[in-house]
N, C-alpha and C positions, 0 to 999 in steps of 0.2 A: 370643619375647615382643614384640620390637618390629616385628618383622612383623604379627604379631594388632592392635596398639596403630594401626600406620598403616591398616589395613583397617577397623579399628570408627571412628577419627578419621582421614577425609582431609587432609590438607596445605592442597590447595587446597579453596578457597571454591566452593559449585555455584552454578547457577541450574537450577530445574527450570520449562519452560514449560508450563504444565498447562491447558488450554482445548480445548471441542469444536470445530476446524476446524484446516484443515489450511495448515502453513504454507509448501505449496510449492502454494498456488493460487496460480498466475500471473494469475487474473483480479483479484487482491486486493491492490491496495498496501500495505494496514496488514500481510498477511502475509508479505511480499516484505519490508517495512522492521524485521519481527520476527527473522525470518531471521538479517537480514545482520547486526540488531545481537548476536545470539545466536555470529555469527561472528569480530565484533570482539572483542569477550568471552573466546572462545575461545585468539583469539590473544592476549590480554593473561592468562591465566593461571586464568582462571576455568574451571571444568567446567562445560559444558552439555550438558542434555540435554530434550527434549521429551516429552511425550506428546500425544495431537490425537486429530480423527478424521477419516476419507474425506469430509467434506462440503468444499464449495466454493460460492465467490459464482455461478459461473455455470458451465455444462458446459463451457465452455472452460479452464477455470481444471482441468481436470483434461490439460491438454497433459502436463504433466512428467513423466506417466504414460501414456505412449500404449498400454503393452500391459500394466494394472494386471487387468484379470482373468483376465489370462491368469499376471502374477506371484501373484498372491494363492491361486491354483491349488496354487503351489510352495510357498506358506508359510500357519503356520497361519491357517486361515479367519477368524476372529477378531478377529488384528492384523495388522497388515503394518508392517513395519521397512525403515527408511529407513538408510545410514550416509551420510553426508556430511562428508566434509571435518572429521573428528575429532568429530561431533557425530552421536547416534542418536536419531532420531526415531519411535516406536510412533504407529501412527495406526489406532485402531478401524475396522473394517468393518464401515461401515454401508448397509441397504439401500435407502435414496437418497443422491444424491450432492451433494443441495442444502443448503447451511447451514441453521438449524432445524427442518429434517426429522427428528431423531429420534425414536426412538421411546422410551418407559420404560423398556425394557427397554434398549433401547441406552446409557441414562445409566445405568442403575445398573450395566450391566458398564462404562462408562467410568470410573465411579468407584473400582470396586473396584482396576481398573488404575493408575488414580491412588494410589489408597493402595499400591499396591503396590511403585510406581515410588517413592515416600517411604522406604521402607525401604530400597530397594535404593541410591538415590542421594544421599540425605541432603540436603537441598541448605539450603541459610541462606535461600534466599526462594526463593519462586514466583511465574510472571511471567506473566498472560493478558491478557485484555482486560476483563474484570469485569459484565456487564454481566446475562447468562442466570442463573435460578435455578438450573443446574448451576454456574454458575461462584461463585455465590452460598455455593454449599454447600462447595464447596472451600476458601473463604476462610475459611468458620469455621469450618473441620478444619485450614487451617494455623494459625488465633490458637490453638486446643484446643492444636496439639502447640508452640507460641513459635516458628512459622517465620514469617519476614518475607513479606509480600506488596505486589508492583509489578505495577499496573495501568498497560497501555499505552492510552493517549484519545486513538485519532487523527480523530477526528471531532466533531462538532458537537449530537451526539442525546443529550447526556446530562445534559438540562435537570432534572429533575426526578427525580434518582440522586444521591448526593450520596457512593459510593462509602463505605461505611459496612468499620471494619473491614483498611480500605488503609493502609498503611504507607509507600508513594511514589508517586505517579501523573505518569507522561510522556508527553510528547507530542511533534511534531517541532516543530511551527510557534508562535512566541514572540506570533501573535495569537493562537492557540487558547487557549493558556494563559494571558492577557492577558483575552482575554472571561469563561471560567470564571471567574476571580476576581469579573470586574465585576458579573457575573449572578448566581454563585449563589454568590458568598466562596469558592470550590473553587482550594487550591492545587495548577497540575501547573508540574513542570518542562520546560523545553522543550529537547531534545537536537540539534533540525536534522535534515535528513535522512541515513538509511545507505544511500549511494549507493556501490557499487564500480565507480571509473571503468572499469578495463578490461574490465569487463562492456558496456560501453556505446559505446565509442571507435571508431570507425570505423580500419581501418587502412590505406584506400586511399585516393587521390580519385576524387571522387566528379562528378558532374554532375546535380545535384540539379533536378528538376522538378516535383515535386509542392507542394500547399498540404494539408497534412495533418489527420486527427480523427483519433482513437481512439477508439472505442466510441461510437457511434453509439445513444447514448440521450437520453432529453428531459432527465435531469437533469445530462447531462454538456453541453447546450447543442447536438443536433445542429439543432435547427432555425436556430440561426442560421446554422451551417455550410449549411445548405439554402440560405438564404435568399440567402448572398453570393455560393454557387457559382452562383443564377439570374441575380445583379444581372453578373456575372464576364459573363458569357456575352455580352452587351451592349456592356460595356466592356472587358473583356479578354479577347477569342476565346483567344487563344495558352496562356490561363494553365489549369492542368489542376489537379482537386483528387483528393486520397486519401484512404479514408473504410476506417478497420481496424475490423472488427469484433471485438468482447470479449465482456460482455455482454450487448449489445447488438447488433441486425442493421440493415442500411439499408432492409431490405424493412419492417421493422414500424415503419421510422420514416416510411416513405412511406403508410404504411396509416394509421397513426396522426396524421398530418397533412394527409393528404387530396391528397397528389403525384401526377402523373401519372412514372414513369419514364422515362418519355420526354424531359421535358424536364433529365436533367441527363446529357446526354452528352459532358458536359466533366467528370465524376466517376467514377471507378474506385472497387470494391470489394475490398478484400484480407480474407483470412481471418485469424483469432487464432493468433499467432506467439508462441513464447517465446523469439526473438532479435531482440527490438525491433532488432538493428543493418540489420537485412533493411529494414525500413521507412526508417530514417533514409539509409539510402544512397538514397534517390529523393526524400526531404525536401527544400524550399528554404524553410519556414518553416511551425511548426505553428500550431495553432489551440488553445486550452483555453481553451473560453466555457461553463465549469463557471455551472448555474444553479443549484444547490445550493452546500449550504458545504464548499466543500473544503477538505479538511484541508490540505493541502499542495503536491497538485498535483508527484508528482516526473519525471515525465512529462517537465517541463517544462527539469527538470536535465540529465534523462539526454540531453533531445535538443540543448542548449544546450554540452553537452562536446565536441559535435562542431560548435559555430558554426554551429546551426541555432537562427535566433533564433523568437522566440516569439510570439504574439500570442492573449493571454487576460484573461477577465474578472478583477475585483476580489474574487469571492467566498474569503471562508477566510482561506489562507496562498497563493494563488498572487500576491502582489505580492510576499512575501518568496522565494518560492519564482525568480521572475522577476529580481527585482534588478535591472531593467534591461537586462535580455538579451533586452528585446522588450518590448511595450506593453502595458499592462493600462486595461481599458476597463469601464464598469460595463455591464452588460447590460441590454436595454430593460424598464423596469419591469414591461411586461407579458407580458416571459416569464417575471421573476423570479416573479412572481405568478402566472404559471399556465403552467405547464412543456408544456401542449398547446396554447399559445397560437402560432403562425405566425406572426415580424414582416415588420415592411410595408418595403418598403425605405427607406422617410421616415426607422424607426427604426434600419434598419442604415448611415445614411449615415456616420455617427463610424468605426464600423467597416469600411467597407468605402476609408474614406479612410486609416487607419492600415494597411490591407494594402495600399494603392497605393503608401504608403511606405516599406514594409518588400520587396515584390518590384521596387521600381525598379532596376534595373541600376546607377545613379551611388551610389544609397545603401546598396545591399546589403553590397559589401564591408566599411561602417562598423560595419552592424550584426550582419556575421558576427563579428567581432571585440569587439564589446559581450555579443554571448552567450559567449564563449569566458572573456573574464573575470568575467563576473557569474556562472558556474559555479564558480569556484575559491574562492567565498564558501561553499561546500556541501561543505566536506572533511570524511572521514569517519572521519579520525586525531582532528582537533578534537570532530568529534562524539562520539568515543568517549571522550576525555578527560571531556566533560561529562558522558556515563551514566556514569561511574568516580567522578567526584566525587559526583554522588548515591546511586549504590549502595552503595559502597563501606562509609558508617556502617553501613549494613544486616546487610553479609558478616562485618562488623567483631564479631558478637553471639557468631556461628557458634554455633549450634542443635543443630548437626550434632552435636557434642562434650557435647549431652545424652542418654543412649540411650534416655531412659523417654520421649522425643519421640515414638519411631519404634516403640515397642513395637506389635503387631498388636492 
């Protein structure tokens, strides 16, 4: 009997993550920072478990999977199961691989999987992003059965949503959550980023050359990257830039802004990696001139753990994200305003005098040593103390220990 008793009631407390996408797109920060906190979790005593589906931000963002139709072959058509590191993740097979490409049919078998995954794991809350009419409908199958629901807001777009229904909404960056109140009276908690240092630590030295971008698109700010590598050229032959593509390609941003390729042959192209440490080993100072609102910018963490300092715009959370482990500079009005706008060098002079200062050989050592500690500001023991203290009331109801919740 008390065998049956702990099987109908778990001990420990779940969290079930239940949304259409997949949380091991590596093109996707908010999915990476779902992840990890699903991982912190784990280790602190809580059962996690996922459901998702095959869609991703960008066809890169399916790396983690390099030979996924060939496993999907091996396992039912349908789903495909992930096990990681004490946590299982079902993720629907669906027939594109791009985030809101589903199709009806594809949401209604997500859903039923959903319900089915409620019975099986019980969990005291479910955790997504909230924002789709599938994710919509979830929410008001978990208020029907009295399970708690936490919505993750790692971004800026959710002006006019007022998250109807949510029982705790987080975010990482203490401005995100800071504006939503001021704009729309929306309270989220802000947790900081879940970053896993030794995911990211370089474990050699290194001889660092490059001036770095990552995803090379208009709202991540490659033009101004364009712009400083042409003014570089002029004034600083020697200095070499590096441009990773994700998302984004540097062919469609040369198309898109009317470059000739020719003139940036002081610029190398890398492919989309899922061991950002490949990149940082040739890093001597990145770039994040985000002209959108970023949410947090963790980019900027992970490359700053190895005393690669930073130099990025004001947008979002990358001043908290920065802390001082490099410069944040507002971007020219008239990219912020029009993201296919090309500046002039009149308006990247701020900028490209904050990179004279950051690769100078006499001040470099200062500022490798200013990113190494304005990283230790992003620990992700304290971060998970802070989702514990918000969650925790939640798990505290436990749902799970009602069976007419879970009835089919």
């Amino acid at each position: 009997m008390a065998m049956l008793i702990d099987k109908l009631f778990p001990i420990e407390p779940c969290i079930l993550w239940a949304a259409p996408f997949c949380l091991h797109d590596s093109s996707s920060g908010a999915c990476i920072q779902v992840r990890t906190m699903l991982q912190q979790l784990l280790k602190r005593g809580i059962r996690c478990q996922a459901v998702g589906a095959l869609t991703f931000d960008s066809p890169n963002g399916t790396a983690l999977f390099p030979h996924l139709d060939d496993e999907l072959t091996t396992q039912d058509q349908s789903w495909f199961t992930v096990e990681e590191k004490g946590i299982r993740y079902q993720y629907l097979n669906t027939k594109s691989r791009m985030a809101g490409d589903m199709t009806r049919d594809e949401e209604s078998e997500f859903f039923r999987g959903f319900l089915n995954t409620l019975i099986e794991a019980r969990p005291e809350a479910v955790f997504l992003f909230g924002g789709s009419p599938l994710e919509m409908a979830i929410i008001n199958e978990c208020k029907r059965r009295g399970i708690q629901v936490i919505c993750a807001v790692m971004n800026g777009n959710y002006a006019n949503y007022h998250f109807p229904n949510v029982d705790l909404l987080l975010t990482d960056a203490a401005l995100t959550a800071k504006n939503y109140y001021a704009n729309s009276r929306i309270n989220i908690m802000p947790t900081g980023t879940f970053l896993e240092p030794e995911a990211y630590l370089l474990t050699k030295e290194i001889e660092p050359t490059y001036i770095t971008f990552i995803n090379p698109s208009s709202a991540k700010g490659i033009s101004l990257v364009m712009r400083l590598a042409l003014m570089a050229k002029k004034r600083h032959p020697d200095w070499k830039f590096l441009v990773v593509e994700s998302r984004g390609t540097f062919a469609s941003a040369l198309a898109l802004y009317k470059q000739n390729p020719k003139d940036f042959d002081n610029l190398s192209v890398a492919t989309h990696t899922t061991d950002i440490r490949l990149v940082f080993e040739k890093t001597k100072c990145l770039l994040v001139p985000s002209l959108w609102y970023e949410g947090f910018g963790r980019v900027a963490v992970e490359a700053m753990i190895n005393g690669i300092p930073v130099l990025a715009s004001t947008s979002g959370g990358l001043p908290e994200a920065v802390n001082g482990g490099g410069m944040n500079l507002k971007a020219p009005e008239t990219c912020t305003n029009d993201w296919e706008y090309f500046p002039s060098e009149e308006e990247m002079t701020e900028w490209f005098k904050a990179l004279e200062n950051i690769m100078d050989d006499a001040n470099y050592p200062t500022w490798q040593e200013k990113a190494k500690e304005a990283s230790k500001a992003h620990d992700i023991e304290k971060a998970t103390d802070r989702l514990l203290a918000y969650i925790t009331p939640l798990l505290n109801k436990r749902p799970s220990f009602h069976p007419q919740y879970f009835i089919k």
